[in-house]
C-alpha positions as a Markdown table, in Angstrom:
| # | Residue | x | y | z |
|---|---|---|---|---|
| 1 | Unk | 43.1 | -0.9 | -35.2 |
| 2 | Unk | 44.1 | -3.6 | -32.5 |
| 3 | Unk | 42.2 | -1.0 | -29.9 |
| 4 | Unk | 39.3 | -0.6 | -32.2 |
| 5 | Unk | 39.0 | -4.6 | -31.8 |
| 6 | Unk | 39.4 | -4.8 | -28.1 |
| 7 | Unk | 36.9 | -2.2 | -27.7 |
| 8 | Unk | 34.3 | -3.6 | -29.9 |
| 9 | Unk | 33.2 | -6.6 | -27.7 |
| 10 | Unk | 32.7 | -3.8 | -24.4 |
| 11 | Unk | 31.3 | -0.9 | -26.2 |
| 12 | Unk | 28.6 | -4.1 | -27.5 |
| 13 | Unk | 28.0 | -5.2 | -23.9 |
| 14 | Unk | 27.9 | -1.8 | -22.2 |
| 15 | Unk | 24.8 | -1.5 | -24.8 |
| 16 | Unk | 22.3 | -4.0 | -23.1 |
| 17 | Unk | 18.3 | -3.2 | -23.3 |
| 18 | Unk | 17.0 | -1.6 | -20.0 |
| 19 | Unk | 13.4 | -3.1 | -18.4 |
| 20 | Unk | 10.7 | -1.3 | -19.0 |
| 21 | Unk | 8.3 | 0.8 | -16.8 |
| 22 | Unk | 6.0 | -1.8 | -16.4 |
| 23 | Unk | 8.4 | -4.7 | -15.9 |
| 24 | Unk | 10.1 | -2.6 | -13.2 |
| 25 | Unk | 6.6 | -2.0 | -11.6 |
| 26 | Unk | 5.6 | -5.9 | -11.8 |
| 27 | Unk | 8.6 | -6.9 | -10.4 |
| 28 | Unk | 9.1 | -4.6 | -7.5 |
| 29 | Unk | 4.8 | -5.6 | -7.0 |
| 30 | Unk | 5.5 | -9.0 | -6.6 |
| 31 | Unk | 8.6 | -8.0 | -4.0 |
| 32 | Unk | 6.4 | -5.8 | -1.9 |
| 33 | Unk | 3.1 | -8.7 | -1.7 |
| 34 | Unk | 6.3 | -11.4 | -0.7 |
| 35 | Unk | 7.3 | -8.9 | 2.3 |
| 36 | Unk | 3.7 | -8.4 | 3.1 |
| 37 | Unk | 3.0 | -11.9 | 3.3 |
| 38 | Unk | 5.9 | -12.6 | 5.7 |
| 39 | Unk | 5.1 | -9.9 | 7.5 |
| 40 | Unk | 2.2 | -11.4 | 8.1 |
| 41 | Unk | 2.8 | -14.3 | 9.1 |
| 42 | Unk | 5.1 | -13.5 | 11.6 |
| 43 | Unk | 2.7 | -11.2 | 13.2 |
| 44 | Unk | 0.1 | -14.6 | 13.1 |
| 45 | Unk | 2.8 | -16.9 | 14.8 |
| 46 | Unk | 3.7 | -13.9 | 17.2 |
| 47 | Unk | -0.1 | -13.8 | 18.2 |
| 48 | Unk | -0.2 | -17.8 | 18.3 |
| 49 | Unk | 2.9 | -17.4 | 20.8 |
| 50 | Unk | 1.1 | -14.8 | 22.9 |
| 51 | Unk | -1.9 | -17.0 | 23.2 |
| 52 | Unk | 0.0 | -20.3 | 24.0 |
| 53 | Unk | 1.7 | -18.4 | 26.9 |
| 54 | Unk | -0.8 | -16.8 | 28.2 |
| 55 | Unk | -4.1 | -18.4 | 27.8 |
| 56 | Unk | -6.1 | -15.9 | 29.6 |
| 57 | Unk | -4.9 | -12.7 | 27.0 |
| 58 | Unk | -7.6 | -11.3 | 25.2 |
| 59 | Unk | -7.3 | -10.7 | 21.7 |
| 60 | Unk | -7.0 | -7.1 | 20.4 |
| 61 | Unk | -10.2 | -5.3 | 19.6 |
| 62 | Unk | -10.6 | -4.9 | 16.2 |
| 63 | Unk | -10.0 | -1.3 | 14.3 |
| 64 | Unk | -12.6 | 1.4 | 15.0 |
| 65 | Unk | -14.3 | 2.2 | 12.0 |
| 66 | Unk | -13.3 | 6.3 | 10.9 |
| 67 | Unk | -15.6 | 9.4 | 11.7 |
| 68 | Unk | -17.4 | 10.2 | 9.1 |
| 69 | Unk | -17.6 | 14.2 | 8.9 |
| 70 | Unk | -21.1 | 16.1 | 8.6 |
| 71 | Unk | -21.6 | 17.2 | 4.8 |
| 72 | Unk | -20.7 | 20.3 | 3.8 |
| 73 | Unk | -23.6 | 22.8 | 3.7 |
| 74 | Unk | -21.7 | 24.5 | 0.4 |
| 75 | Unk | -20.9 | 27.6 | 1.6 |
């Protein structure tokens, strides 16, 4: 009986109520846009550091848009 009453109390707390999906999903969302946000940043004051020491540096072109394929005839 005495075990019955010490086990009570952990059997009870082993038994806790799991976050759902879409908690999980909002939390680990809000992690990601944090990290991407520092990321950069850092990459902003890297580029401000570049320019300060070297004043003549050009920036980086920007991105070059994709090729765009020729339609498909369907056959």
């Amino acid at each position: 009986m005495r075990r019955l009453a010490l086990m009570l109390p952990l059997l009870l707390a082993a038994c806790h109520k799991e976050p759902a999906f879409d908690e999980r999903y909002d939390k680990a969302a809000k992690e990601i846009e944090a990290r991407a946000k520092t990321m950069d940043a850092d990459i902003a004051e890297a580029a401000r550091a570049a320019a300060a020491t070297d004043p003549e540096a050009k920036p980086l072109p920007a991105p070059a848009r994709p090729a765009n394929a020729r339609p498909s005839s369907g056959e």
